[in-house]
VMD Tcl script that builds the backbone (N, CA, C; Angstrom):
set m [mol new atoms 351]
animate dup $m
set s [atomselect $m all]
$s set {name element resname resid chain x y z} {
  {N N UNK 1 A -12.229 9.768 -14.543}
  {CA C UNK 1 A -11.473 8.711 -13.901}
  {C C UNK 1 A -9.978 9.020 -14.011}
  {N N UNK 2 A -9.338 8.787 -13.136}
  {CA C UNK 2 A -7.836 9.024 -12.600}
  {C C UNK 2 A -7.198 8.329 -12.361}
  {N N UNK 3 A -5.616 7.837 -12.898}
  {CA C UNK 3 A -4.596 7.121 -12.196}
  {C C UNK 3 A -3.983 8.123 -10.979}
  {N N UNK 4 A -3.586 7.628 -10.131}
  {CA C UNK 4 A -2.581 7.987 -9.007}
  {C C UNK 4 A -1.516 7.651 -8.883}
  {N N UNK 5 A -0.499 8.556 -8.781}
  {CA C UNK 5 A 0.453 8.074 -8.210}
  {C C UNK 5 A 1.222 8.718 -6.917}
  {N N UNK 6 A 2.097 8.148 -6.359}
  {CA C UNK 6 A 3.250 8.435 -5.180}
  {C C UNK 6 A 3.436 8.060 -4.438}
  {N N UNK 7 A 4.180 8.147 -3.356}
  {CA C UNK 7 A 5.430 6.998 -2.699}
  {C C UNK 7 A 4.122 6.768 -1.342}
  {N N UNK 8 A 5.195 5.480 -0.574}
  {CA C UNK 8 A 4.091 5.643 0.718}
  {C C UNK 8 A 5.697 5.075 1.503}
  {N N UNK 9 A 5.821 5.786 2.751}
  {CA C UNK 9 A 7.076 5.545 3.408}
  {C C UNK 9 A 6.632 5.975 4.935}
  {N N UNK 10 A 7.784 5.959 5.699}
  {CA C UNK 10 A 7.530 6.189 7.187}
  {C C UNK 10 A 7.871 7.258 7.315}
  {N N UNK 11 A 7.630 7.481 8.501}
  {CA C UNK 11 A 7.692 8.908 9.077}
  {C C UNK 11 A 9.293 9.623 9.026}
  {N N UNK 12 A 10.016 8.520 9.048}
  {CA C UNK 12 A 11.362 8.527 9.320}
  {C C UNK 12 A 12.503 8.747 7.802}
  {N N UNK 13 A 11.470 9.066 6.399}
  {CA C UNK 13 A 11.794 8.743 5.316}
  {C C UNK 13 A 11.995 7.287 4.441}
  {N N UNK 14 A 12.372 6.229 5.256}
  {CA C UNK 14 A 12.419 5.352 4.549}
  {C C UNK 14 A 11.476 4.688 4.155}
  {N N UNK 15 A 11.433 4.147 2.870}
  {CA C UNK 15 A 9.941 3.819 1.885}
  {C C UNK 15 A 9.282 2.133 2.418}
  {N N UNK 16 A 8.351 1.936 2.255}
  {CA C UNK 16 A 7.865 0.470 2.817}
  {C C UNK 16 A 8.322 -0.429 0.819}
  {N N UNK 17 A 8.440 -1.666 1.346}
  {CA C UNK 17 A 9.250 -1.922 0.127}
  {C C UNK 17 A 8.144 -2.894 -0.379}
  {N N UNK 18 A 6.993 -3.287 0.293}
  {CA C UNK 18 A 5.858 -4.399 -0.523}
  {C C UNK 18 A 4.984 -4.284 0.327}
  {N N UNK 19 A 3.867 -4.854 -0.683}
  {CA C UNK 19 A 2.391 -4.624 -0.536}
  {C C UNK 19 A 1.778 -4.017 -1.477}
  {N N UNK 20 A 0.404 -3.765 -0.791}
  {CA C UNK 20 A -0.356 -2.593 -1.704}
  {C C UNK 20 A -0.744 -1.704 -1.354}
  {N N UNK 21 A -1.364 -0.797 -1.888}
  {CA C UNK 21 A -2.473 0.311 -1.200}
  {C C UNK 21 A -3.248 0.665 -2.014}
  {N N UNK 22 A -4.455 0.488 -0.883}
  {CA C UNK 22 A -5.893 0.967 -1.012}
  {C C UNK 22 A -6.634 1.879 -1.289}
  {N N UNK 23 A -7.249 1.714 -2.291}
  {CA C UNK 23 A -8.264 3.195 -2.196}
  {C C UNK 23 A -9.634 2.788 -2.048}
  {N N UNK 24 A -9.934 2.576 -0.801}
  {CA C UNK 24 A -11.313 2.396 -0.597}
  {C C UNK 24 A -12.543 3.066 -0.323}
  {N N UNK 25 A -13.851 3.541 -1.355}
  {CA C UNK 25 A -15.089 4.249 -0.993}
  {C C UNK 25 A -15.841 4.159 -0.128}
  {N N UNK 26 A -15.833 3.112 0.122}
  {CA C UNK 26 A -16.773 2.129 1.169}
  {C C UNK 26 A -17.742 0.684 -0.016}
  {N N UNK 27 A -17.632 1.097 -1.711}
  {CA C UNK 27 A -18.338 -0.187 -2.228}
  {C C UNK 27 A -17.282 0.010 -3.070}
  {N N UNK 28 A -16.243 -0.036 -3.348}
  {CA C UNK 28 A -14.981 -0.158 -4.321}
  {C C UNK 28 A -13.582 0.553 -3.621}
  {N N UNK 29 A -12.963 -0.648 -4.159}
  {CA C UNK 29 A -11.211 -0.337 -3.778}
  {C C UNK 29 A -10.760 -0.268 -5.423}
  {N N UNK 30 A -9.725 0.206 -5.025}
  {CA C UNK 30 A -8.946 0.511 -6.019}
  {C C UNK 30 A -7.485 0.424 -5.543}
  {N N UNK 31 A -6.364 -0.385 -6.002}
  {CA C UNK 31 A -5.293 -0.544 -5.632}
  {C C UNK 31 A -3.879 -0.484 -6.471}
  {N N UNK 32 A -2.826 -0.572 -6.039}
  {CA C UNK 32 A -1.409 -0.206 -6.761}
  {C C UNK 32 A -0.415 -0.995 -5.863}
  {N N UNK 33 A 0.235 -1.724 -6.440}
  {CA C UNK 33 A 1.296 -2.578 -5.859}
  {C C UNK 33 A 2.636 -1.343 -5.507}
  {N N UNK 34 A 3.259 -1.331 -4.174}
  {CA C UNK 34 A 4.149 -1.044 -3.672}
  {C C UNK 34 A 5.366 -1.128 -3.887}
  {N N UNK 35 A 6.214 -1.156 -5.111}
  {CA C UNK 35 A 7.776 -0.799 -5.536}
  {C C UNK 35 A 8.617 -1.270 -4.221}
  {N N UNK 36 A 10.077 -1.519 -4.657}
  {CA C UNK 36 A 11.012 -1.447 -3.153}
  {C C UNK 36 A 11.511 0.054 -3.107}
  {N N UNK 37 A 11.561 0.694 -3.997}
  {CA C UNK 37 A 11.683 2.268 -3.102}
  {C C UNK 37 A 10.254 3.052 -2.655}
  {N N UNK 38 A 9.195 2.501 -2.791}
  {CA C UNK 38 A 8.061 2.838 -1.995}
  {C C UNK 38 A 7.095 3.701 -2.646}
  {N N UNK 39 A 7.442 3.768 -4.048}
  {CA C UNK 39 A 6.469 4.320 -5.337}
  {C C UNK 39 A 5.162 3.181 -5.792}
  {N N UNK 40 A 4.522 4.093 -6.284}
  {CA C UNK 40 A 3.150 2.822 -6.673}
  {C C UNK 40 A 2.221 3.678 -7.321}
  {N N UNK 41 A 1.697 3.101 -8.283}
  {CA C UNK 41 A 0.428 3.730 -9.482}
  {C C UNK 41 A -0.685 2.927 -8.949}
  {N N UNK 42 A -1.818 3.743 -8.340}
  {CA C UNK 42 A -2.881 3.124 -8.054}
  {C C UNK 42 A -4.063 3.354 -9.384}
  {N N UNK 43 A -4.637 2.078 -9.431}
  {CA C UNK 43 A -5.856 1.862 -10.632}
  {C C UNK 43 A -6.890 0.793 -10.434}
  {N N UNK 44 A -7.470 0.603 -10.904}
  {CA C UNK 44 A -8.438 -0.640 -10.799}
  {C C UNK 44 A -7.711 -2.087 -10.618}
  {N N UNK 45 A -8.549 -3.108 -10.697}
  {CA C UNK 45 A -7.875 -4.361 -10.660}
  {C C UNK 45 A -6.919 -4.697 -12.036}
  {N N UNK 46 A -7.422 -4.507 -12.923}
  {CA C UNK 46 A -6.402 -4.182 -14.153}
  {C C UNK 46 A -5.672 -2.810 -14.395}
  {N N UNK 47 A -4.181 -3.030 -14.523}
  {CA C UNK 47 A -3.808 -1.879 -14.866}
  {C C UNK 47 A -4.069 -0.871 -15.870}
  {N N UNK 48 A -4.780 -0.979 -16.399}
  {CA C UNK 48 A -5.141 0.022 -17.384}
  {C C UNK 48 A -6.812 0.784 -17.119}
  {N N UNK 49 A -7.195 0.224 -15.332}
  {CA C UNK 49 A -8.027 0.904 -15.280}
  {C C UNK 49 A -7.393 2.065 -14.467}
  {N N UNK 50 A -8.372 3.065 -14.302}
  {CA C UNK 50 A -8.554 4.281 -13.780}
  {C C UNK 50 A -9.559 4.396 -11.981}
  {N N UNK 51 A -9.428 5.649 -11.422}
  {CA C UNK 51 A -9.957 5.355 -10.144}
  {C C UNK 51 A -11.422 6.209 -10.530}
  {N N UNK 52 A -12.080 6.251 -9.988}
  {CA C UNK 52 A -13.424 7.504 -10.316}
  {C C UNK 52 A -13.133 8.154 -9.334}
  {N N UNK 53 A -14.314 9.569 -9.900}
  {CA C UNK 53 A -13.958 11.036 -8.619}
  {C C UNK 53 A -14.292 10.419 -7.430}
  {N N UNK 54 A -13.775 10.880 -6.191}
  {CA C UNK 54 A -14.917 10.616 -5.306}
  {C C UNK 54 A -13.750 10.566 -3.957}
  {N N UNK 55 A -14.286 10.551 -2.478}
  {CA C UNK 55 A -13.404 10.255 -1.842}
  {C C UNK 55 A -13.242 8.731 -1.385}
  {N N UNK 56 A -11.905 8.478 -0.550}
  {CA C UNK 56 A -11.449 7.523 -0.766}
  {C C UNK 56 A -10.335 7.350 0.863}
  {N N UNK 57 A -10.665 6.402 1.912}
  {CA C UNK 57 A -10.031 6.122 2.802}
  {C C UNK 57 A -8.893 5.036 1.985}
  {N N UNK 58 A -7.731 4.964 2.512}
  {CA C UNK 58 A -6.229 4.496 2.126}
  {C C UNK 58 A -5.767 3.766 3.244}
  {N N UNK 59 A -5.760 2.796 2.641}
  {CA C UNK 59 A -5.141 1.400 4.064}
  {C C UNK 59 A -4.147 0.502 3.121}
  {N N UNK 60 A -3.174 -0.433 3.729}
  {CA C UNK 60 A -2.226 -0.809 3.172}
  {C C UNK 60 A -2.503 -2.710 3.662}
  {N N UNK 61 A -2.141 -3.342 2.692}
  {CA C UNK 61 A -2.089 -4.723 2.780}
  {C C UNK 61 A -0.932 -5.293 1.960}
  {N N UNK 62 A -0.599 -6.707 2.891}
  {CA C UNK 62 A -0.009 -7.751 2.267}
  {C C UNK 62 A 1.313 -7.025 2.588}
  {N N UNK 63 A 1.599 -6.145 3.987}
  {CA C UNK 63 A 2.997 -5.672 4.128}
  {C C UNK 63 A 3.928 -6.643 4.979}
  {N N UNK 64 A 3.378 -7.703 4.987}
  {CA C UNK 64 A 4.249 -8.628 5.926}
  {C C UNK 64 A 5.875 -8.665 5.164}
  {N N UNK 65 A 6.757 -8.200 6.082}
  {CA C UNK 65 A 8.073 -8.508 5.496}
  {C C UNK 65 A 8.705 -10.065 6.151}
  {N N UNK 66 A 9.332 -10.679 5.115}
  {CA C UNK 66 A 9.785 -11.974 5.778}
  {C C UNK 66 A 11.161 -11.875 6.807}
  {N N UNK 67 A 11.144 -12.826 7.765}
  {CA C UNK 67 A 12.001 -12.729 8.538}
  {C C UNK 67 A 12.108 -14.072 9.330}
  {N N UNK 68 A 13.520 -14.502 9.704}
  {CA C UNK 68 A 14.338 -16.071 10.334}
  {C C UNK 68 A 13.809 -16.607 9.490}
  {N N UNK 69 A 14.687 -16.923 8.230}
  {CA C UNK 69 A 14.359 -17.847 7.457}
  {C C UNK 69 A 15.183 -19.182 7.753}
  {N N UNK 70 A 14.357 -20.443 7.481}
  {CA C UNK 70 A 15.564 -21.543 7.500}
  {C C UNK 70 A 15.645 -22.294 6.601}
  {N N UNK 71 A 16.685 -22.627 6.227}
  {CA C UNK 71 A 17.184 -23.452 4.715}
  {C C UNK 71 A 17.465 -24.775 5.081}
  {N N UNK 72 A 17.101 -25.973 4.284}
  {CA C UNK 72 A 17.634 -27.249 4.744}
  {C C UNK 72 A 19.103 -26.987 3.884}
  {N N UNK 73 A 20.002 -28.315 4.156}
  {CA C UNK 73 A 21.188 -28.503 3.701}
  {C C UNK 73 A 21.376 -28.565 1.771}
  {N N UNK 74 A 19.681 -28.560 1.096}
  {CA C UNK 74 A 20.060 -28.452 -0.243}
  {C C UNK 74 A 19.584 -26.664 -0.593}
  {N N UNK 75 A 19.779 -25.767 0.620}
  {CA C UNK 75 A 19.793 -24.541 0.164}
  {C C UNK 75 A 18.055 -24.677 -0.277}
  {N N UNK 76 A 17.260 -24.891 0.527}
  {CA C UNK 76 A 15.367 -25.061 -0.050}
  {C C UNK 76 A 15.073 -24.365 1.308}
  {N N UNK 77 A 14.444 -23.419 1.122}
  {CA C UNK 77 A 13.278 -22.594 2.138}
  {C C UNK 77 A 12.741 -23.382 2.783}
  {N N UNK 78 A 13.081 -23.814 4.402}
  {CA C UNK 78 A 12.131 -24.805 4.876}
  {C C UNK 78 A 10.820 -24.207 6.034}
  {N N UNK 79 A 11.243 -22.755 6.130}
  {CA C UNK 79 A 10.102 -22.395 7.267}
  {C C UNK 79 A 10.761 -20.883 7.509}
  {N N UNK 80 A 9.737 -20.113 7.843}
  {CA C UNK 80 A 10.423 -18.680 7.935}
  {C C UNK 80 A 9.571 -18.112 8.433}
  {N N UNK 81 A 9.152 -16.679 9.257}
  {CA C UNK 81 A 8.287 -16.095 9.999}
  {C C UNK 81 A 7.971 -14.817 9.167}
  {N N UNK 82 A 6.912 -13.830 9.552}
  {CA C UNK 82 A 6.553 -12.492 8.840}
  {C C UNK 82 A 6.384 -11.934 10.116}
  {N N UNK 83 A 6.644 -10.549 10.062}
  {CA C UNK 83 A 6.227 -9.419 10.664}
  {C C UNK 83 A 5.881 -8.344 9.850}
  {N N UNK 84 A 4.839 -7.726 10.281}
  {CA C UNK 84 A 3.770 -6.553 9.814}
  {C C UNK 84 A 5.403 -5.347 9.881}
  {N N UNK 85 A 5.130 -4.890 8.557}
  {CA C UNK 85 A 5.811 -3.460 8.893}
  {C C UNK 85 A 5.436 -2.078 8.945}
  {N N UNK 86 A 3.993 -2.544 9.082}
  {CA C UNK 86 A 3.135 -0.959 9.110}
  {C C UNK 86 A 2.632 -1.285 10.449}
  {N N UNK 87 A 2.241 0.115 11.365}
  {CA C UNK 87 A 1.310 0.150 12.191}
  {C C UNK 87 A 0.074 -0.678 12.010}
  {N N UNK 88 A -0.577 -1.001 12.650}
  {CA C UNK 88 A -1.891 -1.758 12.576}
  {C C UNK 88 A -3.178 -0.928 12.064}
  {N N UNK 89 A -2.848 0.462 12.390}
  {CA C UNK 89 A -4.384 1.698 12.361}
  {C C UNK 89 A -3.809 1.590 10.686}
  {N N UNK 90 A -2.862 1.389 10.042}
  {CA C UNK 90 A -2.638 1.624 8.689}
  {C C UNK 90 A -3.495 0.402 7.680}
  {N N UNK 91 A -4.007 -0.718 8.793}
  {CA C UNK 91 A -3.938 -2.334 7.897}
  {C C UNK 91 A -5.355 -2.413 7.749}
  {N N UNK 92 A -6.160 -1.435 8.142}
  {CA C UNK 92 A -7.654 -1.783 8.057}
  {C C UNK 92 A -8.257 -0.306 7.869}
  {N N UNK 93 A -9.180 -0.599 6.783}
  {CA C UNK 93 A -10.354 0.410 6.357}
  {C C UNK 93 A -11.095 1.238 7.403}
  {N N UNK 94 A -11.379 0.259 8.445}
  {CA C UNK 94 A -12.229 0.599 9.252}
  {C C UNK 94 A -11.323 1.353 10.792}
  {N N UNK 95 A -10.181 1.709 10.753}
  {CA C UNK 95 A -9.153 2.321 11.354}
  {C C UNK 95 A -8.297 2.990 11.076}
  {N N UNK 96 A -7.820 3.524 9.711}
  {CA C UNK 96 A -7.195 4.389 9.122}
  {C C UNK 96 A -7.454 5.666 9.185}
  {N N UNK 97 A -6.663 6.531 9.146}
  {CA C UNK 97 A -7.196 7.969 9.316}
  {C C UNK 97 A -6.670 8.980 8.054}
  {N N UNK 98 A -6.032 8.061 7.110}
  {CA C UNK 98 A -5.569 8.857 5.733}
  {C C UNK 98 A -7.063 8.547 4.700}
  {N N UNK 99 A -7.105 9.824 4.460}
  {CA C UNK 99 A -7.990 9.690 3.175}
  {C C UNK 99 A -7.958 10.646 2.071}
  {N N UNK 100 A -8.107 10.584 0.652}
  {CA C UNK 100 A -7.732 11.383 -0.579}
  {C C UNK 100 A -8.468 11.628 -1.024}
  {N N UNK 101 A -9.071 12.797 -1.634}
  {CA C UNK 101 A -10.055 13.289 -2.758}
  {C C UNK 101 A -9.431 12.908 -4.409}
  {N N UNK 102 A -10.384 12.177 -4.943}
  {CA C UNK 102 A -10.081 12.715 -6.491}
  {C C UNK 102 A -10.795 13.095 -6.957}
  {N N UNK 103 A -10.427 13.944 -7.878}
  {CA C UNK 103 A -11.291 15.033 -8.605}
  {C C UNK 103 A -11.148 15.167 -10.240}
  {N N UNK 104 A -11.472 15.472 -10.602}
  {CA C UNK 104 A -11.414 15.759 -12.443}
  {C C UNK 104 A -10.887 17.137 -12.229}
  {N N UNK 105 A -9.482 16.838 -12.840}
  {CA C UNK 105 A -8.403 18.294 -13.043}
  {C C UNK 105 A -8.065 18.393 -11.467}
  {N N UNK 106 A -8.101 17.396 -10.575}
  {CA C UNK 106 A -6.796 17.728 -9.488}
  {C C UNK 106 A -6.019 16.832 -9.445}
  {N N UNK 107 A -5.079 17.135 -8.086}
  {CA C UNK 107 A -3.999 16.215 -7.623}
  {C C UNK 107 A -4.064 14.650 -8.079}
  {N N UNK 108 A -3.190 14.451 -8.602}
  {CA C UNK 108 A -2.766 13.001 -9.159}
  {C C UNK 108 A -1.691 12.425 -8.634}
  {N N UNK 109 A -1.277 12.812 -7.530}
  {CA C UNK 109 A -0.115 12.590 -6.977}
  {C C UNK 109 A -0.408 12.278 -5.439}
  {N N UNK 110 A 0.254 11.800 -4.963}
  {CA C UNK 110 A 0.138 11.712 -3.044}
  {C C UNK 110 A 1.394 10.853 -2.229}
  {N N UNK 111 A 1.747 11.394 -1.760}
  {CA C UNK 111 A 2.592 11.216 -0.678}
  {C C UNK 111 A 1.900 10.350 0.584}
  {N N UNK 112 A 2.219 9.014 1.344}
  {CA C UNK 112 A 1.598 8.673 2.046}
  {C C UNK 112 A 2.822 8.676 2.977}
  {N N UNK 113 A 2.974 8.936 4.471}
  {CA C UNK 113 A 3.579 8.860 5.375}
  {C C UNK 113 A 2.616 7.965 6.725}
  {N N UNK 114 A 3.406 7.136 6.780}
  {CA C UNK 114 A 2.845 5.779 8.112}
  {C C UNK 114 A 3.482 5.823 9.520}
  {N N UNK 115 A 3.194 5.135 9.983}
  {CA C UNK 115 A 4.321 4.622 11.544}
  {C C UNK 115 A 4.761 3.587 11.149}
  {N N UNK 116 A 5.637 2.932 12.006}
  {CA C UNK 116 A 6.072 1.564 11.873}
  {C C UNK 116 A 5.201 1.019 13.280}
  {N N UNK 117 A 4.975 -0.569 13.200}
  {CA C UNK 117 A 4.294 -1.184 14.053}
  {C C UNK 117 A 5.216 -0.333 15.595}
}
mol reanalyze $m
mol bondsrecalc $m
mol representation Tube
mol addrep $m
């Protein structure tokens, strides 16, 4: 069993700043919360788990960035909108086209590069 780590950003270099990412088998995910410079340690649902060998399709959730926020007059969040900042083929298992091997004694590291919507 293996931790992972490394960045996940756009094509363009700049890093996605929230969310998560997935490591899904098809009967277990395994995930790592998304940093604002676009680093992330993927592991089980607790951090101190590990991923098992095996391969693994990579999809990203919970990337909605907030946007038009409006404040009433005591400075209180009264309503605000999200937009997706990943492509859509990135937001689902069943449409992704990144996928990672882990292995016992390999790569522990990965670089993920996306589109923007």
């Amino acid at each position: 069993m293996t931790k992972i780590s490394g960045t996940v950003k756009f094509s363009d270099g700049t890093p996605i700043t929230s969310g998560r990412i997935v490591f899904d088998d098809g009967k277990h995910s395994y995930f790592g919360t998304i940093q604002k410079d676009g680093a992330c340690v993927t592991g089980g649902v607790k951090p101190v788990e590990s991923i098992p060998d095996g391969v693994y399709k990579i999809w990203l959730a919970s990337t909605e960035k907030t946007v038009d926020e409006v404040f009433n007059d005591k400075n209180e969040l009264v309503s605000y909108n999200t937009v997706e900042q990943v492509a859509e083929k990135f937001r689902y298992v069943d449409k992704t086209d990144l996928v990672f091997e882990v292995k016992r004694g390999g790569t522990t590291t990965y670089d993920v590069v996306i589109e923007k919507p």
